[in-house]
N, C-alpha and C positions, 0 to 999 in steps of 0.2 A: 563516742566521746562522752563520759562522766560529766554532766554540769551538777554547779550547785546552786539550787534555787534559792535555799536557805538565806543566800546574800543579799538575796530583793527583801523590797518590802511591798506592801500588799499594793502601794499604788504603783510601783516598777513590775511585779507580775499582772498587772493588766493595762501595762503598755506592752508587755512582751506578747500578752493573749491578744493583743488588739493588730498587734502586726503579723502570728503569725495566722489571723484568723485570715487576714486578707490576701496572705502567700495561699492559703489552707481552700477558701471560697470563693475569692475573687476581689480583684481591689475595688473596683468600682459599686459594690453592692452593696456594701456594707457602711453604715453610718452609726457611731456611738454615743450614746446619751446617757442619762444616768436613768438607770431603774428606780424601781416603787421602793425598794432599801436603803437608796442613794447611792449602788454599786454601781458600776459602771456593765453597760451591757450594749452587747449590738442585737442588729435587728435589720433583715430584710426580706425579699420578696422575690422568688425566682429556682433557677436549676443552677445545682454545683457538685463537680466532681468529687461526690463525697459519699459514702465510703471510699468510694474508689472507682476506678475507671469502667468498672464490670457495674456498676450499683449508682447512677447520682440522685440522689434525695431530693425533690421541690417541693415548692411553696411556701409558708411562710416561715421564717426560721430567729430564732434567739438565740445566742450563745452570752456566756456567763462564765465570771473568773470567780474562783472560791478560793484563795490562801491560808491556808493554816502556821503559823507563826513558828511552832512547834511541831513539825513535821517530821522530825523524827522520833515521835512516840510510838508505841506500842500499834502492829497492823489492829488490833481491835478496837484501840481507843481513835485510830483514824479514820479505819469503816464509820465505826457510829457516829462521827462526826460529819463524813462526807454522806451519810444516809440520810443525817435529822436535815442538814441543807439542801439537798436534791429533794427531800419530800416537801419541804419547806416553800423551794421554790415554785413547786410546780404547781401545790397546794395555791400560793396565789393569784395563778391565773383564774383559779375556778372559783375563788373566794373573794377577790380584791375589790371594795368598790372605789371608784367605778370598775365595772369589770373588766379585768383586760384579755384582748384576743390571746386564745389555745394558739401556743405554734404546729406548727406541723411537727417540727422538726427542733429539737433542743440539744444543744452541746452549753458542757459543764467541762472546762479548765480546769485543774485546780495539783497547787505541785505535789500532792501528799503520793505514795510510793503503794501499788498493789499488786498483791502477790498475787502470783499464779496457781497457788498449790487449788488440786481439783474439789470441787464445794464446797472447800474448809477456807480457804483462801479471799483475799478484799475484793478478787476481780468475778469471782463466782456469786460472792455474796452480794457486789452492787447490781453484777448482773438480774437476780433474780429481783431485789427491788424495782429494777428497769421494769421488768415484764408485767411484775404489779400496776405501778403506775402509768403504765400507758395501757393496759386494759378497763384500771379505775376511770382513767379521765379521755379514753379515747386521741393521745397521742400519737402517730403516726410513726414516727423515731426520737429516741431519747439516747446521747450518746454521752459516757467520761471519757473526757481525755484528763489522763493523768500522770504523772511525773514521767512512767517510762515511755511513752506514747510522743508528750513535747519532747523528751529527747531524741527519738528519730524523726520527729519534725526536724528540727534545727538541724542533723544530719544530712538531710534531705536540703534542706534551704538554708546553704553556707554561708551568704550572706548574711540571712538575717542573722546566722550564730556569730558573723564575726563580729554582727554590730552592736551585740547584747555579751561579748565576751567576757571583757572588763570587772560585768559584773558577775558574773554566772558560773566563772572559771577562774579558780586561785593557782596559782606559779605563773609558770613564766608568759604572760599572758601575748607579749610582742611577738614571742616566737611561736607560740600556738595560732596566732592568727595569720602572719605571714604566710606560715604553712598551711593554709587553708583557702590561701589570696590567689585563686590560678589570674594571669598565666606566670603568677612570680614562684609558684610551691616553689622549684626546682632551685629557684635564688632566696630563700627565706636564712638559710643559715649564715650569708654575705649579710643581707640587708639588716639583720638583728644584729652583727655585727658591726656596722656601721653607724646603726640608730644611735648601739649605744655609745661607742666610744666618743659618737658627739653629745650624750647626754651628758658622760663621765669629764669630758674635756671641757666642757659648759660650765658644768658643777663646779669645777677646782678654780675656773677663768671667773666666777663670781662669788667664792667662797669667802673674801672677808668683807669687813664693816668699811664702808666709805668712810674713817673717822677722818684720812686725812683732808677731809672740806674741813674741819676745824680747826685744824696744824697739827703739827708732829706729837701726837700725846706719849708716844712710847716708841723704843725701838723694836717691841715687838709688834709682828703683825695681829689682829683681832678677826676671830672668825664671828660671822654674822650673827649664828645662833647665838653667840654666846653673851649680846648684849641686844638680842632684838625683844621688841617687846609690839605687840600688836594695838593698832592708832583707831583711834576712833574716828569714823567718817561718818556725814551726815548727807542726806538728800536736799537741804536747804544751807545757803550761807550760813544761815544763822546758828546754826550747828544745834537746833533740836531738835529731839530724838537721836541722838549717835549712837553707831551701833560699831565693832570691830570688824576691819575690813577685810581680815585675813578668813578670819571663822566663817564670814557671809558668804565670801567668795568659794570655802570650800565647800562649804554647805550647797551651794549652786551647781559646782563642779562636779559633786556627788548625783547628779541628775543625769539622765541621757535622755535624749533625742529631745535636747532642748531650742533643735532647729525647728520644733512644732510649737512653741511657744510663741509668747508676744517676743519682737528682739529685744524689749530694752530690758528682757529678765538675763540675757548673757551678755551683753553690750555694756562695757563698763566705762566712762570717762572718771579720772581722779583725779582731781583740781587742789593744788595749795600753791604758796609762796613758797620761795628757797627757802631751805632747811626745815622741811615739815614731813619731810620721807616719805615721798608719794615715789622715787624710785628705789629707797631701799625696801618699802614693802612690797614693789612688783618685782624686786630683786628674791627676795624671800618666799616668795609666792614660786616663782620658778623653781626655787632652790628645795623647795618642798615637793614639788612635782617628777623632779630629776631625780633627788634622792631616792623615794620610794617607786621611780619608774625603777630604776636601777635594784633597789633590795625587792621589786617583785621579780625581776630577771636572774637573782643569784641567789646564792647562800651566803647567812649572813659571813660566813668564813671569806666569803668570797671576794665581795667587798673593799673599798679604797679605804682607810682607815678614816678619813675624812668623812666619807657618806655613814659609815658606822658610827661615828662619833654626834654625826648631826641630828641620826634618826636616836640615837640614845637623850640624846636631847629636847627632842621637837615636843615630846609630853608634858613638857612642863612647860612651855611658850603656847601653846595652843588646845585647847581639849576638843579637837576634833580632826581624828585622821584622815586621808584619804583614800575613800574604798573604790572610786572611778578613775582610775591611775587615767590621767593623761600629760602627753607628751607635751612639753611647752616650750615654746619658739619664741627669745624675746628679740625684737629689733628694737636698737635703738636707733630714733627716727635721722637724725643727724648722721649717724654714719651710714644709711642709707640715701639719705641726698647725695651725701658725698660720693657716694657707688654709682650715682646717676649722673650726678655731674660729670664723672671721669671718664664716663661714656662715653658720653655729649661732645667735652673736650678734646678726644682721641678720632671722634668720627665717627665711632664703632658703630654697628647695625645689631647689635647687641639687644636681646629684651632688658626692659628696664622695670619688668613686673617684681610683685613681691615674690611669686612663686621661682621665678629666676634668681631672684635674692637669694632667698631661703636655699636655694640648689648650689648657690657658686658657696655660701658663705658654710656647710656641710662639706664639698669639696676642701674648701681650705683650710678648713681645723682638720679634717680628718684625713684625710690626701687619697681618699674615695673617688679617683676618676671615673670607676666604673659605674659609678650613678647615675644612671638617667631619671629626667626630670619627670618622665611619666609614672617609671616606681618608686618617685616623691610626692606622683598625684595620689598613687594608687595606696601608698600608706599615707595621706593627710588623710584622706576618705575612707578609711576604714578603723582606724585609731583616735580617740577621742584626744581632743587638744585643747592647749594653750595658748595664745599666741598675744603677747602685749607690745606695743608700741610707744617707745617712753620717750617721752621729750617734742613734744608737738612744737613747745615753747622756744626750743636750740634752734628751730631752722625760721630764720627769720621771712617774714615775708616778702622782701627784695631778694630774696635769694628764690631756689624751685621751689617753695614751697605747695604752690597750688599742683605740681605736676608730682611731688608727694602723695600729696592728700588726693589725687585723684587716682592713684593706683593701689593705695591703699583701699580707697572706696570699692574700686572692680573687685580686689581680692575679697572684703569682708563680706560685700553686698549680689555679689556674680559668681565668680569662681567656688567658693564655698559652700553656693547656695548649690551647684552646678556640681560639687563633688560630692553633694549629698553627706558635708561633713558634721560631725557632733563638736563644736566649737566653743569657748567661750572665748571673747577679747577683752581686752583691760590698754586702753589709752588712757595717757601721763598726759600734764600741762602744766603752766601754770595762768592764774587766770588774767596777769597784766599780758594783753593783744589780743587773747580766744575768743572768738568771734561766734562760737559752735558749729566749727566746722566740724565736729560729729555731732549730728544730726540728735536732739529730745527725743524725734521720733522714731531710735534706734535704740540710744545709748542713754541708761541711766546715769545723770550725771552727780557723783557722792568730791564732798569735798571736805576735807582733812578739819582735823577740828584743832584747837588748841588742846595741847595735853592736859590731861586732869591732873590734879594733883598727885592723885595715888600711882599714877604711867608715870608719871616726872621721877617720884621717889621710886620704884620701882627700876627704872633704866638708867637711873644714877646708881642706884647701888648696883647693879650688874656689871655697868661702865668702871664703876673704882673698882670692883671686881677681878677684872682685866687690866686695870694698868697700872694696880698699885699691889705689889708685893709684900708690903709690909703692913701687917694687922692693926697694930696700931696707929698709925701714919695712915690707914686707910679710913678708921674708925673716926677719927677728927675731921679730914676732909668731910665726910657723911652729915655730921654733925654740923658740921659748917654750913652743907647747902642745904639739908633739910632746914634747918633756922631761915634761911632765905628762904625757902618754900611757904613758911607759914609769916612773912614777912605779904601785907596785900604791896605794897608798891615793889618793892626788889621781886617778888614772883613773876612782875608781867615779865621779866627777861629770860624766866626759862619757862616759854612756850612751845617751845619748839623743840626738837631732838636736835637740832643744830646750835639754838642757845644753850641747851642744858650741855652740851658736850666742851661749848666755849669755855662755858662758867666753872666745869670740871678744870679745865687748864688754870 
């Protein structure tokens, strides 16, 4: 299979060098720390099936990622690049003070492409440098691995390709991995066909603006793009330092195997008052995730004229796309009580987990009986995802809420951890009754800030935008609530995306 590395970046290629070092030498041997460059390098101490089964190399070993940005230059301009580095590096074993120990044994990563033609060629040429250098400095083995080499790596170790797919492999990236998911290969073209139609059925089931929390502004309906505009959230009440919580979160999302971080870098709580959009941003957020899971799956011909109209738009709402498509699953916490309760109520011996949630509430949009809920584990855990929980606030606590909040906890804090999955979560509240039952020391908690002025004017003119037809008649409206905007006391009532929409009526 063709990957393309180009789509990493230099600290995502030595996550990929760092996982498949340990497929490649063993997991347990190997620990990574930063080198005398600040690059990231391993290093340890033993025998590993390397070359190969006929050949294993021992003693003490280093490996090392080297990216080149520009990787598809010219084979000469990337030999001399991949030479001045390999001489570079080995040079500082024997120069560096303090001095650092000779490996035995050195492997050098690095995604740049070498050819095979004979003497003339990148693989002939590095070769002969090899032989220099480890006669200079009494090296033992010096090995590249290089672009077409990690490709039959990840060949070889399906796994790790399906977990670095996302980013490594542009089209249809659901169906490439399915296909790769034994013992599902043989059901991959079912199971892509189900994912998506609950992605496409999702998308259309949340595609306008909640305007009616402010009453009837029009008889036409409003699609969300078309008057969202991105809220600033803060790490403190006090809303200093606010940063937007759409950009952050995809900037985050754009990460993999962020289940080796701290959690509370993927673990989101969003805290405001009614009408502050802490659900129409994790509305938007999904709606972001669905659309471009869905245009990495087709062509854009192909397409619901809906998802083509949103991704025609999303450039100018947000300046940052999504290049780690993940799948996102939002529960609204409320209607999943009430899934439990109805259990409860009926007798049923029914599971009451999220992961049984997530499998009946697929079923029912998509009329998928032939789902089972293990080839729902076996794509969570292999598919990077989304998954938000809005409305902590809606289920009161006379009501299940503790028996909520505690299967949500297995799912985020067990199950997940247990399907080895690449996750982020985003729970909704609001702060009159939150107790922090998500946990500080999981979950970042960002809380919604009062619109700025420039957001207020901003999503008022988008809003007349949409529900006023007439240029003129729209231009006066504008003029009227901008006046209130630079008015200090009549401002404080449009704080919110729920006051300015009033104040629009």
């Amino acid at each position: 299979m063709k990957y393309d590395f180009q789509r990493l970046n230099w600290q995502e290629f030595e996550r990929l060098v760092q996982d498949l070092s340990r497929k490649i030498l063993g997991n347990g041997a190997i620990s990574f720390g930063k080198g005398s460059d600040g690059g990231r390098e391993a290093s340890f101490e033993g025998e590993a099936n390397y070359p190969g089964p006929k050949e294993n190399w021992s003693g003490y070993w280093v490996v090392q990622a080297k990216f080149k940005e520009d990787a598809e230059s010219s084979q000469g301009t990337n030999v001399k690049w991949l030479e001045n580095h390999l001489i570079a590096e080995i040079r500082r074993f024997a120069y560096s003070k303090p001095k650092r120990m000779m490996p035995d044994n050195y492997l050098l990563f690095t995604n740049i492409r070498l050819t095979g033609v004979s003497k003339k060629g990148g693989r002939d040429t590095i070769h002969v440098t090899i032989g220099d250098l480890k006669k200079e400095y009494g090296i033992k083995n010096i090995s590249v691995i290089a672009y077409d080499d990690i490709t039959e790596f990840l060949d070889i170790y399906r796994d790790l390709a399906v977990t670095f797919l996302p980013f490594i492999l542009p089209g249809d990236i659901l169906a490439k991995m399915l296909s790769m998911l034994a013992p599902y290969d043989k059901r991959h073209s079912r199971l892509t066909e189900i994912f998506s139609l609950f992605m496409e059925l999702e998308f259309k089931e949340d595609i306008q603006s909640r305007l009616d929390h402010a009453g009837k502004l029009t008889h036409d309906k409003v699609n969300l793009e078309k008057v969202f505009v991105d809220l600033d959230v803060s790490k403190e009440q006090s809303g200093i330092e606010p940063f937007k919580f759409i950009k952050t979160t995809l900037s985050v999302g754009n990460t993999f195997y962020l289940r080796d971080d701290d959690a509370n870098n993927n673990h989101f709580v969003l805290i405001a008052g009614p009408g502050y959009g802490k659900s129409t941003l994790v509305q938007f957020l999904c709606q972001i995730y669905r659309a471009f899971f869905l245009f990495d799956k087709h062509e854009i011909t192909d397409l619901a004229l809906e998802i083509t109209r949103f991704i025609a738009d999303f450039d100018s709402l947000v300046d940052l796309r999504p290049k780690w498509i993940r799948f996102p699953i939002k529960i609204i916490i409320k209607e999943y009580a009430g899934w439990i309760r109805n259990i409860y109520d009926q007798n049923r011996n029914d599971e009451i987990s999220v992961i049984s949630y997530i499998h009946s509430s697929i079923i029912r949009k998509t009329g998928a009986k032939d789902l089972s809920r293990e080839e729902l584990q076996a794509f969570l855990s292999s598919v990077p995802c989304l998954f938000v929980f809005d409305g902590l606030d809606e289920v009161p606590s006379s009501s299940n809420r503790e028996a909520v909040l505690e299967e949500v906890n297995i799912f985020t804090d067990t199950i997940l951890r247990r399907l080895n999955a690449d996750f982020i979560i985003v729970a909704t509240t609001r702060p009159q009754g939150y107790s922090k039952e998500f946990s500080e020391d999981k979950y970042s908690h960002l809380y919604i800030t009062d619109l700025s002025k420039l957001d207020c004017a901003l999503y008022l003119q988008r809003l007349l935008n949409n529900i006023i037809d007439d240029i003129s008649t729209r231009d006066e409206k504008y003029l009227i609530l901008n006046n209130v905007l630079e008015d200090s006391e009549m401002s404080r009532m449009m704080r919110s995306p729920l006051q300015v929409s009033i104040m629009a009526i």
